[in-house]
C-alpha positions as CSV (number, residue, x, y, z in Angstrom):
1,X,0.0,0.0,0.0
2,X,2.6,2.6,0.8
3,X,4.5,1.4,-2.5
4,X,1.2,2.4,-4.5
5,X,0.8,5.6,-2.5
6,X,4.5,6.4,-3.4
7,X,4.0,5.8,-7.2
8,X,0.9,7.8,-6.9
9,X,2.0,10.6,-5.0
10,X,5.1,10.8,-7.7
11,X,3.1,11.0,-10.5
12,X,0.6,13.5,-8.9
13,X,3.5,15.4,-8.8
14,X,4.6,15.0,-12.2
15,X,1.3,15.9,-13.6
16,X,1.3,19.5,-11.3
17,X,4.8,20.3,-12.9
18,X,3.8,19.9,-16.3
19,X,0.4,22.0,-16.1
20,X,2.8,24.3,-14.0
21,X,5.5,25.0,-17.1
22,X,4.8,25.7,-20.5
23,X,6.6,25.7,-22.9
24,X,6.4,28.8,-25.1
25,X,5.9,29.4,-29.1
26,X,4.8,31.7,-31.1
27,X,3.6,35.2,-30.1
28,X,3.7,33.8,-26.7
29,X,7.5,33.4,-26.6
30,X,7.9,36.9,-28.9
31,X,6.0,38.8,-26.1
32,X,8.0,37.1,-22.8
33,X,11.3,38.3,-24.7
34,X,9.8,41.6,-25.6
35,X,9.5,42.2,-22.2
36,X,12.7,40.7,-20.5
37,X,14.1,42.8,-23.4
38,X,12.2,46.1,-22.3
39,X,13.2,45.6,-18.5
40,X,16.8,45.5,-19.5
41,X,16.9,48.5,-22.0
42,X,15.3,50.2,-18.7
43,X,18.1,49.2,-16.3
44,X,20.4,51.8,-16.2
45,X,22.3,50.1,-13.0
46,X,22.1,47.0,-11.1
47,X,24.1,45.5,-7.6
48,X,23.6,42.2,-6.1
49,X,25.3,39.6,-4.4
50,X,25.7,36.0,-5.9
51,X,26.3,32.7,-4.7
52,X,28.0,30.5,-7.7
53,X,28.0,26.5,-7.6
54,X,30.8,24.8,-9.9
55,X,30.0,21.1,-10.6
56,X,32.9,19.1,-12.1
57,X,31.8,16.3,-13.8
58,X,35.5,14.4,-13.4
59,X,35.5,14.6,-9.9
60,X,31.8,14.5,-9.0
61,X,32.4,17.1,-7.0
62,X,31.4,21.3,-6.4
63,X,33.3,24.0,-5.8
64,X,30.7,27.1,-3.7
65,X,32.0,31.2,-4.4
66,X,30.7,34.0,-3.2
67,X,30.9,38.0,-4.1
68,X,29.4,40.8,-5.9
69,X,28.5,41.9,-8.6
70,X,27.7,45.4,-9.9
71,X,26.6,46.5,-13.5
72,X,25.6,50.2,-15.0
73,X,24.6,51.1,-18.4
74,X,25.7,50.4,-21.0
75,X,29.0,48.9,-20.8
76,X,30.2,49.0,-17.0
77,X,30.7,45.3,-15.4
78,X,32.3,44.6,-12.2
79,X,32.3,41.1,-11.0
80,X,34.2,39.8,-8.0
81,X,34.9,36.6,-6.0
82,X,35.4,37.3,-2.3
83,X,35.0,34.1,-1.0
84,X,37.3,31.5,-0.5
85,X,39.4,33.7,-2.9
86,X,39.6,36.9,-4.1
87,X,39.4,37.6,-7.8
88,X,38.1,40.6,-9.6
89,X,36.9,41.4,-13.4
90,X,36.1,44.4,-14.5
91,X,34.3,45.5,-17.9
92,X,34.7,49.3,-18.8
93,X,34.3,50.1,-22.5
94,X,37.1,48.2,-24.1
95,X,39.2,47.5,-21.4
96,X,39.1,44.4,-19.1
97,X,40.9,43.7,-15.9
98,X,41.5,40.6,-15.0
99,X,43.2,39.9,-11.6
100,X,43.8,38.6,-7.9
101,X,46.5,39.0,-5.2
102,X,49.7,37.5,-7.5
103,X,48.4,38.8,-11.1
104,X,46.6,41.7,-12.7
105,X,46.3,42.0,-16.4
106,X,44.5,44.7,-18.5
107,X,43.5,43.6,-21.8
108,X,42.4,46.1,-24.6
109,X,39.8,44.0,-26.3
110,X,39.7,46.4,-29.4
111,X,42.9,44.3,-30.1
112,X,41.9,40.3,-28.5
113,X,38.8,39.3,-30.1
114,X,38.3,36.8,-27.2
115,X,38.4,39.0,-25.0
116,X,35.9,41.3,-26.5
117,X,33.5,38.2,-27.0
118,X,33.7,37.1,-23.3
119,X,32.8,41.0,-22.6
120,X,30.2,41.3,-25.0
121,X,28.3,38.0,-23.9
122,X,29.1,38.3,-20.5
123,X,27.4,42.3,-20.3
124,X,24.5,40.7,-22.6
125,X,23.5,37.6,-20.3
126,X,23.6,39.7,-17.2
127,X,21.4,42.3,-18.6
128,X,19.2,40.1,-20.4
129,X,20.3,41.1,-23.8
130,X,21.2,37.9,-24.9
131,X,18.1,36.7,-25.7
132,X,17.7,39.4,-28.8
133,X,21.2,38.4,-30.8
134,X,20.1,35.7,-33.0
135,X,23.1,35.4,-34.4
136,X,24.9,34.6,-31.3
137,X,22.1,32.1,-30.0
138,X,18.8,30.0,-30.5
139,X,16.3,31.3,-27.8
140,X,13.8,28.6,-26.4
141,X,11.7,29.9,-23.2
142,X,9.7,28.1,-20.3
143,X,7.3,29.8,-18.2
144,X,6.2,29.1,-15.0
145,X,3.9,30.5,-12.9
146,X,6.4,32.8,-10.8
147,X,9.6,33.1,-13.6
148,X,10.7,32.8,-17.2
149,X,13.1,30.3,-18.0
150,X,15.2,31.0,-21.2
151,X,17.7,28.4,-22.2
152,X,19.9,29.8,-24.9
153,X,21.7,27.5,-27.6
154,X,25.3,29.3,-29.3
155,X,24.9,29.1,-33.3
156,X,28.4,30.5,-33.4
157,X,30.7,28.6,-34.0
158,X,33.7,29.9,-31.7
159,X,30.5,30.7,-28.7
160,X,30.4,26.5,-29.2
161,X,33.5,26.2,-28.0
162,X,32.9,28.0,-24.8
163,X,30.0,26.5,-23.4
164,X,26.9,24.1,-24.6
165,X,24.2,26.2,-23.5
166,X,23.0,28.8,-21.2
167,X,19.6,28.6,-19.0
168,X,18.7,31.8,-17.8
169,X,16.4,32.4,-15.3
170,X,14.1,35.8,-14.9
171,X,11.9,36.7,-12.2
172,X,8.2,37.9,-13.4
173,X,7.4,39.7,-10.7
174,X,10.1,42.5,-11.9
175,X,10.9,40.9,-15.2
176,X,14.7,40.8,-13.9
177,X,17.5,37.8,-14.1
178,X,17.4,36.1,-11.1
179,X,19.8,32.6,-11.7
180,X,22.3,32.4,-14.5
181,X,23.4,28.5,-15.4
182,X,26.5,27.9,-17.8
183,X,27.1,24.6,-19.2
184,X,30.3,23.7,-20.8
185,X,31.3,21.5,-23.3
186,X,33.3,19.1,-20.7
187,X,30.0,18.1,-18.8
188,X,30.9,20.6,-16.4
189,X,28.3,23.4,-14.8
190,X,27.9,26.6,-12.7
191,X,25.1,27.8,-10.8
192,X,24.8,31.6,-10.2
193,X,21.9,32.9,-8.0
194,X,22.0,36.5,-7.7
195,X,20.7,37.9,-4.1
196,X,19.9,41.2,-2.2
197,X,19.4,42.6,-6.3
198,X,18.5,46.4,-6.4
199,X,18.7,48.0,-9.8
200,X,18.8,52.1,-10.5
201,X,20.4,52.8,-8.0
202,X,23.6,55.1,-7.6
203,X,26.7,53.2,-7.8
204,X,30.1,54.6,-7.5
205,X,32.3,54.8,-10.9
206,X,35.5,54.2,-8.9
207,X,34.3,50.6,-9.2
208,X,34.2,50.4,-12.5
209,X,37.9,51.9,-12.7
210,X,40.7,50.0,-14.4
211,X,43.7,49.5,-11.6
């Protein structure tokens, strides 16, 4: 009996789950990334904390990072690891600085195309931007009742090589990213849930400056 109540109970749940996310097509899926698109072109700042999971396939194990993050319009990214190391990036126009307590480098990205890439799609999938460059990716979007979830497929042929897909995670309530999910081509994935999020408000350009 509690065997039967088990298998019932599991696929209760499965049924709930499905009428709970839909998949979208259509005008439906246009009008969710009209709006995630709208939000973002309205975001002139945004700070948060994260909390970033790293499974390693190889060793079946995680790595868990802290830090913050901190983002104004339109091409201002700072992102930094304070816990259990220190590491900093920062995005400002087209330099990058890359760097931690043995090694800083400042790359000019006008001259490394990688570089520039990693920039350009980094700034887009924090904003939300991503999901209107079809010629970087192949949008497919879930909705739930409480969030959108947009997984995002490279086309490109060098974007390939740096991960398998993207699932990004936006919060309907304020039409804003709430969880970011990289998978790369090794079998390997990070989980980034942003926390403590305010957007618009005044953030200090020394933090954006290039050491």
């Amino acid at each position: 009996m509690k065997k039967l109540l088990s298998i019932i109970i599991l696929i209760l749940s499965a049924c709930i789950l499905c009428q709970a996310q839909t998949h979208l097509q259509g005008s439906q899926l246009q009008a969710a990334i009209t709006k995630i698109n709208n939000a973002a072109a309205g975001m002139k700042s945004m700070s948060c904390s994260f909390v970033q999971t790293k499974h390693i396939k190889l060793l079946n194990d995680k790595m868990v990072s802290k830090g913050t993050m901190n983002y104004k319009q339109t091409d201002k990214l700072r992102w930094e690891y304070t816990s259990p190391y220190k590491y900093l990036f920062i995005f400002n126009g087209s330099k990058v600085y890359v760097g931690n307590s043995s090694r800083k480098d400042v790359i000019d990205t006008k001259s490394n195309k990688v570089f520039k890439e990693v920039a350009r799609i980094m700034m887009n999938t924090v904003t939300g931007k991503a999901l209107s460059k079809k010629d970087d990716f192949s949008v497919s979007v879930v909705s739930t009742n409480s969030a959108w979830q947009v997984t995002l497929v490279p086309v490109k042929k060098d974007l390939k090589q740096m991960f398998s897909k993207v699932i990004l995670v936006f919060n309907k309530a304020n039409t804003m990213i709430s969880e970011i999910n990289i998978y790369e081509k090794n079998g390997d994935w990070s989980n980034i849930k942003l926390t403590g999020v305010t957007y618009n408000g005044a953030i200090n350009e020394k933090l954006f400056a290039i050491p």
